[in-house]
N, C-alpha and C positions, 0 to 999 in steps of 0.2 A: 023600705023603712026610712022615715023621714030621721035625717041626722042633724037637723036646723036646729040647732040650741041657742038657748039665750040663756046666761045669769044674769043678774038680775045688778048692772054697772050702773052707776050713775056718772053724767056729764060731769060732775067733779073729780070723781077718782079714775076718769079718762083724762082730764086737764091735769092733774097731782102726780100720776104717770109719767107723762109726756115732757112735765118741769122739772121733776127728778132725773128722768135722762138727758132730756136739756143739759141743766147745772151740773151732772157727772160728767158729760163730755166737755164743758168749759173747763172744768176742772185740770182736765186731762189736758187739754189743748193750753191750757194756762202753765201748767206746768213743764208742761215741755218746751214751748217757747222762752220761760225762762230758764230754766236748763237746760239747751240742745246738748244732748248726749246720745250714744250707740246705747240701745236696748241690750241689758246683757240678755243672758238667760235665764239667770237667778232672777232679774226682775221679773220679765216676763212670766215666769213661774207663778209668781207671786202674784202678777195681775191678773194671770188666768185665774189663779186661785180666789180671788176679791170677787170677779165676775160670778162666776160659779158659783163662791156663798151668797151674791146678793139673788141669785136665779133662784135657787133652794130658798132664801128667805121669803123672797116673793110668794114661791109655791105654794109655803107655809100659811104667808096672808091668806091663800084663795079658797086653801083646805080651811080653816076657820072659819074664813068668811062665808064661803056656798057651800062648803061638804067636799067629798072624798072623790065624786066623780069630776065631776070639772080640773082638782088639782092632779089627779091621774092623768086627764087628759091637756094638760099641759106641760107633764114631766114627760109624755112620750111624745108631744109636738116639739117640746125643748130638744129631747135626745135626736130625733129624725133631723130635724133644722143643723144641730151640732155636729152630727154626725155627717150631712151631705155638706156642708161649709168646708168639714175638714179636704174632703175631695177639689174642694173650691181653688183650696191652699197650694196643691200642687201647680194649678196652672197661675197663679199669684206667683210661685216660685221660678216655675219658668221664666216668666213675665220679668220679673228683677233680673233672674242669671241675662237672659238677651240682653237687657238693655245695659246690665250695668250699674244697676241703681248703688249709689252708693249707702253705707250702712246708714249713716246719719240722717238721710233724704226717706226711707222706708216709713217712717212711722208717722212724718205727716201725708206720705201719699196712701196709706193704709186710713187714718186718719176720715180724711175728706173722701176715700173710697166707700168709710161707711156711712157716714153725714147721706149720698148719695143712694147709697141701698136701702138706706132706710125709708127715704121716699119714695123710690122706687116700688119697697115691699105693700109699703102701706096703700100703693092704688092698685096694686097686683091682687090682695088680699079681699082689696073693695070689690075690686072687679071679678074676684072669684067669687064672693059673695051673695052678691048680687047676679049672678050666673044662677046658682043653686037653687036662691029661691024663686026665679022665675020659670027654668028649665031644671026639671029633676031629672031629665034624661043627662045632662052635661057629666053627671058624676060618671056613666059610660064613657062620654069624652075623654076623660082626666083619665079613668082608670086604663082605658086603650094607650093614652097620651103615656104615660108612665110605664106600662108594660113594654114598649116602644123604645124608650127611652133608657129602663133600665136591660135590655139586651144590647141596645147599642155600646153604652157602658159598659157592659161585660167584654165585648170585644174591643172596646176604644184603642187608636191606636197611639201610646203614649211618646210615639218621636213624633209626631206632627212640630211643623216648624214656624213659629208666628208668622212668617213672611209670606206664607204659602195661604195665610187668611188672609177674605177676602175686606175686613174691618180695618187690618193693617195698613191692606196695601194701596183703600180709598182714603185715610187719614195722609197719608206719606205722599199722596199725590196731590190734594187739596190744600193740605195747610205747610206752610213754609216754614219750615224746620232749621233749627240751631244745633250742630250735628256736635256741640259741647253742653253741660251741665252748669248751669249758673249757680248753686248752693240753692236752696229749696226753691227759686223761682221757677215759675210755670211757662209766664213770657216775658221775656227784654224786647228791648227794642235797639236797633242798630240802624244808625243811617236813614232817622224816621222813619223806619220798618218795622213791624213787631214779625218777631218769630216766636214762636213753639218751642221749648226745650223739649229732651227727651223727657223730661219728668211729665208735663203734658200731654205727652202721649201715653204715656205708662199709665197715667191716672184714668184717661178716656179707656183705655183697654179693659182698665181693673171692672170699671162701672158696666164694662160690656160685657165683660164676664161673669159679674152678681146680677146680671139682668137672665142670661143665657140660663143660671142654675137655680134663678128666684122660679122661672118659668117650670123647673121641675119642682123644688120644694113646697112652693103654695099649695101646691095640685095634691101631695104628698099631707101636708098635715089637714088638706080640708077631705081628706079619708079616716083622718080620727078626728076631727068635730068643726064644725061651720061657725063657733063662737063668735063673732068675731074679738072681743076681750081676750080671748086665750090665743088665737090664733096669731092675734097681732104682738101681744108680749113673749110667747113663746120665740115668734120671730125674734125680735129685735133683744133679745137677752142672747141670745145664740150670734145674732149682727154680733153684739158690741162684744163679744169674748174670741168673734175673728181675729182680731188684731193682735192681742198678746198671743193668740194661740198658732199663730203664723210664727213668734221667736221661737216660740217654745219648740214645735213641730220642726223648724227650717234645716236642722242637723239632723233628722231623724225622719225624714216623713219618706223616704225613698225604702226603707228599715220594711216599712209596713207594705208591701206590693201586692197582697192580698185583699186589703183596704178596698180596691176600687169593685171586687167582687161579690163583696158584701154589699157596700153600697148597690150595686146593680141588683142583688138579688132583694133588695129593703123596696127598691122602687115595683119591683114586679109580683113583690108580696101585694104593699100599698094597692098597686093599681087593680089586681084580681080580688080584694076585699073590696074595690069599689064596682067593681062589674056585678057583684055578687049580692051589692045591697037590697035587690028588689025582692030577693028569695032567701036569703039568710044574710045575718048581721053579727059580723067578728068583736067580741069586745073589747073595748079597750086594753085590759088589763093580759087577752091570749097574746092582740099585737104589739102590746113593749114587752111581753118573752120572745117573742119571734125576734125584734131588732137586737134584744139586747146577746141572744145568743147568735144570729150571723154577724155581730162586731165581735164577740170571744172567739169565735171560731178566726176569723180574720185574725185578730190579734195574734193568737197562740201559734196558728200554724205560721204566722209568718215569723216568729223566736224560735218556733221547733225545725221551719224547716227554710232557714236564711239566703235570699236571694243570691246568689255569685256574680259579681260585678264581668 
């Protein structure tokens, strides 16, 4: 079954998109730069909560604007996107506790981490795209890719120790390192030398790592539709509510250790609806029940039945 959709977008309300996220991240970046502050939690709250109603408002536009399938199939490319970002978070978190980062310093390295993913997402999206419609065999690819993927996840092993990667330990050999924090700079120079803060490094790690998990999620929502319009907004609403959802989550995301289960079992769902598309075709609406109940199940069992440190 061909899944290649198109509604029906115009080159303006692709530009009108594009400048609204623009101008909400200058916004953001404006604001913080005039008041550097630690992100409490209550903010953060609040910011995840801002993102979220503008995702749902979006939604809203797409259901008026095309009808009911298109914003169906964006509310479960948004939840899959949201829900694999959250697994993102952990190794984000990691990534801070090694280095250090201080509180102040998080929120522009998160910041320009997403500036970064976003471009990333948008030629990852191209290039799945444009896979699809030339080789219809590829969605085998992606659904193998993903079946793969989400078993490794099942078993991942969560002390792995960034030094022991091999991303780490070619940055730390290559680039000459300032082994103190200069306040949000990236690089100083010392002795007509330029070095590398750790902040620098942390930010190249970050981008390595929404590159590693872009490579599963693309794969993932181009198993509920090839749009590219949906696929590419669903991404980048789900990008831009990483950031607050990193305060929000950073006391509590160890809470959920079931989490990564679900996830692995979303990807291996995904992936066997795409093996399967040649002979039978999963609807939309069966696969945002299937995610949305392996995240309740997650959730609950991990309140009913609490990790022991």
């Amino acid at each position: 079954m061909d899944l290649v959709e198109h509604i029906p977008v115009t080159i303006k309300e692709w530009i009108i998109f594009n400048v609204v996220i623009i101008l909400l991240l200058a916004i953001d970046l404006f604001r913080f730069y005039r008041n550097p502050h630690i992100v409490s939690m209550k903010e953060a709250m609040w910011m995840s909560i801002g993102w979220i109603t503008l995702a749902f408002i979006f939604n809203g536009w797409i259901y008026f604007q095309f009808g009911p399938l298109p914003a169906l199939n964006f509310f479960t490319g948004y939840l899959i996107e949201e829900s694999l970002s959250v697994d993102n978070l952990f190794v984000f978190l990691l990534i801070f506790a090694h280095f250090k980062v201080p509180d102040d310093s998080k929120h522009e390295v998160l910041f320009y981490g997403i500036l970064g993913a976003i471009v990333m997402r948008a030629l990852l999206i191209w290039g799945g795209i444009v896979l699809v419609k030339k080789f219809s065999w590829i969605f085998t690819v992606f659904g193998i890719f993903l079946i793969i993927t989400g078993i490794r996840l099942m078993f991942k092993n969560e002390e792995t120790k960034i030094e022991q990667g091999f991303f780490y330990r070619f940055l730390s050999r290559y680039i000459p390192l300032s082994p103190n924090y200069q306040g949000n700079a990236f690089i100083v120079k010392k002795d007509s030398q330029w070095f590398a803060t750790p902040l620098l490094i942390v930010l190249i790690l970050i981008e390595f790592t929404d590159l590693i998990f872009a490579l599963d999620s693309v794969p993932a929502i181009l198993g509920i539709t090839t749009d590219p319009f949906i696929v590419y907004t669903s991404n980048i609403f789900a990008i831009l509510g990483l950031r607050s959802l990193f305060f929000v989550l950073e006391g509590f995301m160890r809470r959920f250790y079931l989490l990564h289960y679900a996830l692995a079992f979303i990807l291996v769902f995904i992936g066997f609806k795409m093996l399967i598309i040649p002979w039978f075709h999963i609807s939309t609406t069966i696969a945002l029940g299937v995610i949305v109940l392996a995240l309740s199940v997650a959730f609950i069992g991990s309140n009913l039945f609490p990790k022991k440190d």
